[in-house]
C-alpha positions as CSV (number, residue, x, y, z in Angstrom):
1,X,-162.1,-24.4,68.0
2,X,-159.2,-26.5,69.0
3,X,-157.0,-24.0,67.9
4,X,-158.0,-21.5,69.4
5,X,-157.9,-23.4,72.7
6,X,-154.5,-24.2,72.0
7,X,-153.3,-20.6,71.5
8,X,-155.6,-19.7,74.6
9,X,-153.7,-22.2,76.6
10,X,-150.3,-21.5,75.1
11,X,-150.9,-17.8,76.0
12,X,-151.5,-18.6,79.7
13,X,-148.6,-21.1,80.4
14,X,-146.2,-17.8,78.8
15,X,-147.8,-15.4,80.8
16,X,-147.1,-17.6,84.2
17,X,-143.7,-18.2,82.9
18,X,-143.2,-14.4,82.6
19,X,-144.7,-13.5,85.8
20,X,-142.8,-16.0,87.2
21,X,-139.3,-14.6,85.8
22,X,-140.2,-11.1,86.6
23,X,-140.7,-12.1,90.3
24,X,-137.3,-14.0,90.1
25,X,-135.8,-11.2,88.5
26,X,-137.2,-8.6,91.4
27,X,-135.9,-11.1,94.0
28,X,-132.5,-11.1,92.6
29,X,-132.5,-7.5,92.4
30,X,-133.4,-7.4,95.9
31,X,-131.1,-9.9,97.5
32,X,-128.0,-7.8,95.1
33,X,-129.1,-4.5,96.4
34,X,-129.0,-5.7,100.1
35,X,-125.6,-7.6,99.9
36,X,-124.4,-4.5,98.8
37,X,-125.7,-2.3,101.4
38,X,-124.1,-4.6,103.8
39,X,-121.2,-4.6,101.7
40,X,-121.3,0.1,102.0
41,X,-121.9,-0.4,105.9
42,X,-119.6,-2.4,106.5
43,X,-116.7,-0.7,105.0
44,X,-118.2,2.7,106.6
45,X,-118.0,0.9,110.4
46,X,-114.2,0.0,109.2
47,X,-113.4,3.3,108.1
48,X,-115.5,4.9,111.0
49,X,-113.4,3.1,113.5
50,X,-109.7,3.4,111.4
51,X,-110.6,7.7,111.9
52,X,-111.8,7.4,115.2
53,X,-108.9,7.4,117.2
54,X,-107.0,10.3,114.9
55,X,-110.5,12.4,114.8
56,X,-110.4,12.3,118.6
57,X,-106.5,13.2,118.9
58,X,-107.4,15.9,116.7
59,X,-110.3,17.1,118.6
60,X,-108.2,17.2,121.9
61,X,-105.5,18.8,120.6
62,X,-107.7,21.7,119.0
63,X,-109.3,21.8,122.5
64,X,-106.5,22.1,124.3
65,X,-105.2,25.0,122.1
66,X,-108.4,26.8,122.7
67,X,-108.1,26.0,126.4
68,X,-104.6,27.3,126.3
69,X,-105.3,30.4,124.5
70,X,-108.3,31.0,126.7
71,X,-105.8,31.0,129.2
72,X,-103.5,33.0,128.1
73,X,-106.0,35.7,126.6
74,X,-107.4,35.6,130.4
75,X,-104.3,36.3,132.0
76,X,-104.0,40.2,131.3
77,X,-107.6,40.8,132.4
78,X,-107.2,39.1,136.3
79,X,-104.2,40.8,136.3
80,X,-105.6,44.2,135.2
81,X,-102.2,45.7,134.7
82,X,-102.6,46.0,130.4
83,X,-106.4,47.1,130.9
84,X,-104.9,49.9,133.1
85,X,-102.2,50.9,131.7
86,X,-104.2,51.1,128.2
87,X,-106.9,53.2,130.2
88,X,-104.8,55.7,131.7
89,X,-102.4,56.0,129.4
90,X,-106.4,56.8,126.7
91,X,-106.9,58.9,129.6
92,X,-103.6,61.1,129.6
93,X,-103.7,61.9,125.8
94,X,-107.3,63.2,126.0
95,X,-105.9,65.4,128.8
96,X,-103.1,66.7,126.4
97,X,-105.3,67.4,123.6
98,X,-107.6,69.5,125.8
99,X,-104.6,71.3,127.4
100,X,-103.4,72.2,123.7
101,X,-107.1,73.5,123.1
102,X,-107.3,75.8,125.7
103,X,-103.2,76.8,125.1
104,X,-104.5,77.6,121.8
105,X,-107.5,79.4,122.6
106,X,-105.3,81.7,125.3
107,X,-102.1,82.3,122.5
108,X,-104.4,82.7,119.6
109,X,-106.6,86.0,118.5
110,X,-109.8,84.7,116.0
111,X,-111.2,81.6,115.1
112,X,-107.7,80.4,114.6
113,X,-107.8,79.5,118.2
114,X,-111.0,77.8,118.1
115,X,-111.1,73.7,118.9
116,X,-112.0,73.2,115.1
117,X,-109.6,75.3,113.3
118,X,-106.5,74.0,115.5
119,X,-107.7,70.8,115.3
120,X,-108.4,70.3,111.5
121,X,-105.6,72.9,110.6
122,X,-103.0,71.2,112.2
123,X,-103.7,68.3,110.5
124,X,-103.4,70.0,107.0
125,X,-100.1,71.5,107.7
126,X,-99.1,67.6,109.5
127,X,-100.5,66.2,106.0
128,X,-98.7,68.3,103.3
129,X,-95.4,67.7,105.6
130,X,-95.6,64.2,104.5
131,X,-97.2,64.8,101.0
132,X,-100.6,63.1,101.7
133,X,-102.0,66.0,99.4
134,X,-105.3,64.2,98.7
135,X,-106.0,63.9,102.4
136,X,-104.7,66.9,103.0
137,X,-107.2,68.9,100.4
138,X,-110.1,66.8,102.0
139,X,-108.9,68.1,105.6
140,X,-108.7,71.5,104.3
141,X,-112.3,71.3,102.6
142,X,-113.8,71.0,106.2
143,X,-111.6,73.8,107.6
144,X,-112.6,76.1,105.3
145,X,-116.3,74.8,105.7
146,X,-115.9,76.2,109.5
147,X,-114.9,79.6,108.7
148,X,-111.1,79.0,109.5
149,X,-108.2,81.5,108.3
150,X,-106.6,79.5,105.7
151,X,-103.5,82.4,106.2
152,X,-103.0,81.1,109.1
153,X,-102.2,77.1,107.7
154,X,-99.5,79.2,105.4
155,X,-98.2,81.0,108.3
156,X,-97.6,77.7,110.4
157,X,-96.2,76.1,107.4
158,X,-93.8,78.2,106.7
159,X,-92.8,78.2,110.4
160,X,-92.4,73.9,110.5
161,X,-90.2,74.8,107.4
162,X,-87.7,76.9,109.9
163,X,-87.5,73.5,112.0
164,X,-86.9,70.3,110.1
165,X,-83.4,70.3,110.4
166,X,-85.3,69.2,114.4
167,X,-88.0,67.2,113.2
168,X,-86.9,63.4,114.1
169,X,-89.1,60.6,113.1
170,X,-87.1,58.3,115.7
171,X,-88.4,60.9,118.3
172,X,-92.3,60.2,119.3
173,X,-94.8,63.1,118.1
174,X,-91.8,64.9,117.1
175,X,-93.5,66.4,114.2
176,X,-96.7,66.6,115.9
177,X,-95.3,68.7,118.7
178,X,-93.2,70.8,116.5
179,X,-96.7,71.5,114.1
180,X,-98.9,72.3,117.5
181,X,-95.9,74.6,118.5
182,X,-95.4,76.5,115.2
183,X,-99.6,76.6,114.8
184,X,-99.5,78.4,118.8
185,X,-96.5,81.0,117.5
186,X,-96.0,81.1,113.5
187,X,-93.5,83.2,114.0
188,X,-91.2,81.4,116.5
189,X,-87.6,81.1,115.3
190,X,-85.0,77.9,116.0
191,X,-83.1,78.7,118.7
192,X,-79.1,79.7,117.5
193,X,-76.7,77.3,118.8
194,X,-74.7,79.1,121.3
195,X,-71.1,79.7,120.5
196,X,-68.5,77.5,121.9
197,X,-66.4,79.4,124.5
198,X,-62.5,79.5,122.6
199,X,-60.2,77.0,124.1
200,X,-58.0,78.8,126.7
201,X,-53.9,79.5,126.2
202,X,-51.0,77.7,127.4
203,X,-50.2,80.2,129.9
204,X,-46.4,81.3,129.3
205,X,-44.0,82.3,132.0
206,X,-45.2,85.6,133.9
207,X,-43.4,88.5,132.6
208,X,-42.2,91.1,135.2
209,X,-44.3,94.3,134.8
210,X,-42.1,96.9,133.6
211,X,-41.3,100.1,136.8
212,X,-43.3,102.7,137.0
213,X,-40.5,105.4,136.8
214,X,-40.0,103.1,132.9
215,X,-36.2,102.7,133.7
216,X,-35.1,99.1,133.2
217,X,-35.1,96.5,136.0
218,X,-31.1,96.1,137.4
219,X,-29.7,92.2,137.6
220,X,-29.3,91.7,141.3
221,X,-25.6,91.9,142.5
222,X,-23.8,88.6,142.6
223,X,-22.2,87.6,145.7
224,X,-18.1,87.8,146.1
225,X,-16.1,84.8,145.1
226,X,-14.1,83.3,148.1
């Protein structure tokens, strides 16, 4: 029996000790874990403050940029001189592409004249020109689903082959016009260059027409010596 209170006691002072170290141990824990969360806040505030002042030089510089830009992207619309011109210059090539319509419809016998058929034909014939084939086939596809003459895309081929030696790509819409004019008249010939006039002769000293009566002209009589 005194043995066993012993052990009984024994066990109890252990178990205090090992609360007590466990407690110890959770309040050392504790006080490490807050020195270094002081320790991570403290460097953040230093850090925080070192990129403050570049962060904000950044941040008025990109502004300003944007302001600037703003600006400038502004400037065109109070004036209203691009806006215009880019409207009315919209404006005067739908004009021109009616007017070719209806030049087409008036020159033109059959659907050849028809909006659609000048409109997708002269883009086949523009197409193979530059030997965008697989556009050009896809083009054609749609032309022929409208009921076009496909003769008629030979014909004005065969006519833009009488005018490259005009065709300049340094000339706006030269091909373009030269396609809408040969799609209008397949049959229109390049003018011939006009001969040059022949350079006119050193005129020589003027003869004396012969008499009528065909004798020979007499010298005139030389006066008397003195």
């Amino acid at each position: 029996m005194g043995s066993g209170r012993v052990s009984a006691a024994l066990g109890t002072h252990l178990n205090g000790i090992t609360t007590a170290s466990a407690v110890g141990a959770r309040k050392g824990f504790k006080k490490i874990g807050e020195s270094m969360r002081r320790r991570v806040l403290e460097l953040t505030n230093v850090i925080a403050r070192r990129l403050a002042v570049p962060g904000l030089v950044a941040l008025i510089g990109i502004g300003s940029a944007f302001a600037q830009s703003g600006g400038e992207a502004k400037a065109p619309d109070q004036s209203g001189k691009p806006a215009a011109a880019n409207q009315a210059e919209a404006a005067k090539d739908s004009q021109h592409k009616i007017d070719q319509f209806v030049e087409a419809a008036q020159a033109i016998n059959g659907p050849a004249g028809n909006p659609e058929c000048v409109w997708l034909g002269r883009r086949v014939v523009q197409l193979v020109w530059v030997d965008d084939l697989d556009t050009a086939f896809r083009h054609l596809d749609l032309y022929d689903r409208f009921g076009c003459p496909g003769g008629h895309i030979q014909a004005a081929f065969r006519c833009l082959t009488r005018f490259a030696a005009q065709i300049d790509d340094k000339v706006p819409n030269s091909l373009r016009d030269h396609v809408h004019a040969c799609w209008i008249n397949p049959g229109a010939q390049p003018q011939a260059v006009a001969a040059s006039p022949a350079p006119p002769t050193t005129a020589g000293p003027a003869a004396t027409p012969p008499p009528a009566n065909g004798q020979q002209p007499q010298p005139a009589p030389q006066a008397p010596a003195k």
